[in-house]
N, C-alpha and C positions, 0 to 999 in steps of 0.2 A: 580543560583538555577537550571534551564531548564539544566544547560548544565551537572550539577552531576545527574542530575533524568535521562537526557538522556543514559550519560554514563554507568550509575549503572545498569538500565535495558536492557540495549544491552548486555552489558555481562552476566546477566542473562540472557537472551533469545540465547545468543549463546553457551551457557553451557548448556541449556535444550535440544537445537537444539544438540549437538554434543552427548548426553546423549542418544538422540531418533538414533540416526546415529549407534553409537557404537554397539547399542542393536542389530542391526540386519549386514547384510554381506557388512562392505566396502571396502571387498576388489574386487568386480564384478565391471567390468569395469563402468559401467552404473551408480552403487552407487559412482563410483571415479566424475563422469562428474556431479551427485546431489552436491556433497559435496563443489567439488568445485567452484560451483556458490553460495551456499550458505552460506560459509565461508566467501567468499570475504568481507565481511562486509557490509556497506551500514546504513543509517538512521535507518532501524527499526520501521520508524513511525507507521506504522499500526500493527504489534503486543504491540507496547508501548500504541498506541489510546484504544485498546481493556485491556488492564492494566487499565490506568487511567480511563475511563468510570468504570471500575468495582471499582475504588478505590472515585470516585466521587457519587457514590451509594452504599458506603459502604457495598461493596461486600467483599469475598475472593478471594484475588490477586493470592494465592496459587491455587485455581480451576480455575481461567481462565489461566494458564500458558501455559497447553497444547493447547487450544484452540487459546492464540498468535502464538506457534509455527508453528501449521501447516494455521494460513494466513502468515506468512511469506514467509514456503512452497511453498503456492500458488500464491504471490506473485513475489518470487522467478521464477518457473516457466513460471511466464505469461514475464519476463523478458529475459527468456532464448529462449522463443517462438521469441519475438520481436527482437529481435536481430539474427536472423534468413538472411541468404539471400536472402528466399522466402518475409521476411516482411521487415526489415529497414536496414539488414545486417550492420552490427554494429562491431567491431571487438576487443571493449575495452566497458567492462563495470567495475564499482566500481575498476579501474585503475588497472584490473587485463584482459587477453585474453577472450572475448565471448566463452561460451562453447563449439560452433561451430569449433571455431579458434583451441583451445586449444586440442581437440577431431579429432572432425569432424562430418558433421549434423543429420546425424543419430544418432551418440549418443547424440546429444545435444536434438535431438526430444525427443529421449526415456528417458534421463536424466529428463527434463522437463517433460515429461507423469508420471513417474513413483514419482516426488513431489506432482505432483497433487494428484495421486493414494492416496501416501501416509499420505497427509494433510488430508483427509479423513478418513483414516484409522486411524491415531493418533485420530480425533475427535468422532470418534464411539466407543473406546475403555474403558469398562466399569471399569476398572478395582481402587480400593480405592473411587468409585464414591457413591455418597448418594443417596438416589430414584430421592430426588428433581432434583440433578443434570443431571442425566440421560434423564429427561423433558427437562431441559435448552440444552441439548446436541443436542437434537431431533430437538427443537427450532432452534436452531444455526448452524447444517448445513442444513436443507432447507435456513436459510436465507443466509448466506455463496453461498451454489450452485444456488442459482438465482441470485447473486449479480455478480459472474464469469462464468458465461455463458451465452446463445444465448440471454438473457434477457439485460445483464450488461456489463463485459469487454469485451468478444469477441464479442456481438453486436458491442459495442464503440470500438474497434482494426477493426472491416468490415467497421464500415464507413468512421474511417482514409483513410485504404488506398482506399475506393474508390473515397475517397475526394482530394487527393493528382493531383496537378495541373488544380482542380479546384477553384473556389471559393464559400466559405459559407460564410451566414449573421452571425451577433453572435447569436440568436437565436441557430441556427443550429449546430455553435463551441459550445456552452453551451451543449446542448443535446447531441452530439458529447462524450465531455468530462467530461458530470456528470457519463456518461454509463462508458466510458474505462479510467478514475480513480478515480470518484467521488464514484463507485458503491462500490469495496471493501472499502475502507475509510469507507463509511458510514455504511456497513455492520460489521467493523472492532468497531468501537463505539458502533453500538449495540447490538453486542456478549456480550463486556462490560457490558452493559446495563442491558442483561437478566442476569448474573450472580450477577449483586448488588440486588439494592431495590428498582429499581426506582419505581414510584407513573407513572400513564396515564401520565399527564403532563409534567413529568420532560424525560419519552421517549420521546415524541413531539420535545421538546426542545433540546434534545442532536441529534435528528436526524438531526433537522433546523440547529445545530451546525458543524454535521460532513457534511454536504451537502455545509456548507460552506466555510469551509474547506479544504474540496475535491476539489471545485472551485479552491480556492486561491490556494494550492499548484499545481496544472496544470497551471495557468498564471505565477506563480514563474520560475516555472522550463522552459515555452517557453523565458520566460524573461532570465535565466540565458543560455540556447541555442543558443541567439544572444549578451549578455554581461560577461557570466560567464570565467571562467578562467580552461582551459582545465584539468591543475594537480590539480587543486582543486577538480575539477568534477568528474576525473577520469574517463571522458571520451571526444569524443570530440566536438566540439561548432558551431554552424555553420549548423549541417546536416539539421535542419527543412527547410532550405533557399532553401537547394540544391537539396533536393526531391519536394519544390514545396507542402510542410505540409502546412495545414491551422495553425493560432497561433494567440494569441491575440496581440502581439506585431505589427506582420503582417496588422493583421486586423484594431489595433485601434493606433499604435504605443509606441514605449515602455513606453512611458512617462504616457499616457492613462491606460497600461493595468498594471503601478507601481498602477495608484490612485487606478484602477478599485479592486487589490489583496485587497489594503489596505483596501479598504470598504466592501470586503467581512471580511474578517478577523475582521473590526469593530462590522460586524453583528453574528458571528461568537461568540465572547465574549455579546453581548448585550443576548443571547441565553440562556446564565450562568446565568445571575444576579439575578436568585432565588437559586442557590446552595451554599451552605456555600464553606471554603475555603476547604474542600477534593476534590472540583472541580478547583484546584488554578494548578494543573500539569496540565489540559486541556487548563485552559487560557495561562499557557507559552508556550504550544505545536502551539497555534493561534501563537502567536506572532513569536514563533521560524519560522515557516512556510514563514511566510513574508521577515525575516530576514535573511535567510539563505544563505550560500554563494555556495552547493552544494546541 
């Protein structure tokens, strides 16, 4: 079931993504160095997160669509940043060249600036919008720009790497990486969120969810860094070790930080168990997170 919901909305959101592309000049060198980091494919999770929360509060799927696209945008971006030679220098990502590699870093800076610009842009744009939604829009990028900035992931990307050959308590890796990948995730849920129905309550709940979430898929993915399979990842395996990254694996050893995913992901779904089954894509999204092989 997870893996046709996955599929189905990937390709929706990469048709919407290539829709927003078209509309405007790609053929300026700059829109070549966007397209092609965002093309490469990739999971999708957080514009799929932000789908499902809206379909789990029986929202319209059709009005948050834009609002997937450009956190992907920005997601995107924060990836083209990271992979940077000033930050992790990276030379393969979604088993395609870093847009640094493919370009060179300038353009991959501006390529990267100008997703950001633009995720923004797509989310401010009024156009077939209803008053209500124009509220929810206003809502959703203030909570978006505090979630990816000096508050959220680039706080959590400054303490990486200031933390790089040293050592944190997990406390520290927690706080560390609820900022630089738990913040969009959970922002990415409650875009969602505002575009359904939820009740006080049931935002509480799905925030407790994507916060748990956001955990478990940063333990997965240090987990998959020291055991995953390089062509499967699409990129490669090994670097947190070599840079001296703090990691849960590191920290509590991989065995530990399998239990530690799992019981976020158990807490994750225990979040749910007042939503009927229109909350049933969120629960296979927990599970898919734990399971995953990239």
């Amino acid at each position: 079931m997870i893996k046709r919901y996955l599929e189905a909305h990937q390709k929706a959101i990469q048709d919407a993504l290539l829709a927003l592309m078209e509309a405007r000049d790609t053929h300026a060198r700059v829109a070549q160095a966007m397209w092609h980091s965002i093309s490469a494919g990739g999971k999708r999770i957080r514009p799929i997160l932000a789908i499902a929360a809206t379909e789990a509060t029986h929202g319209d799927v059709s009005a948050v669509m834009p609002i997937a696209c450009a956190i992907e945008m920005i997601h995107t971006y924060s990836l083209i940043h990271d992979d940077l030679p000033a930050m992790d220098n990276d030379t393969l990502r979604r088993g395609k060249p870093t847009a640094h590699v493919q370009f060179d870093e300038a353009t991959a800076i501006l390529g990267g600036d100008a997703l950001l610009t633009l995720a923004f842009e797509v989310m401010a744009s009024p156009e077939d919008s209803a008053p209500e939604d124009l509220t929810k829009r206003l809502q959703i990028i203030q909570l978006i720009a505090r979630a990816v900035g000096y508050q959220g992931m680039v706080q959590g990307q400054m303490l990486d790497i200031r933390a790089e050959g040293r050592h944190l308590d997990l406390d520290a890796l927690i706080h560390m990486h609820r900022l630089k990948t738990g913040a969009l995730i959970e922002a990415s849920v409650m875009a969602g969120a505002l575009f359904g129905h939820a009740r006080q309550h049931q935002k509480q709940a799905l925030r407790s969810y994507a916060k748990n979430i956001g955990l478990a898929f940063q333990v997965v993915d240090d987990i998959l860094n020291v055991v995953g399979d390089p062509g499967t990842l699409g990129k490669a395996v090994g670097t947190d070790s070599s840079r001296g990254k703090n990691t849960f694996p590191a920290l509590m050893g991989t065995h530990e930080a399998t239990a530690y995913a799992r019981d976020l992901v158990q807490n994750a779904l225990n979040d749910l168990q007042d939503f009927d089954t229109k909350a049933d894509p969120l629960r296979a999204i927990a599970q898919y997170i734990i399971e995953r092989k990239h």
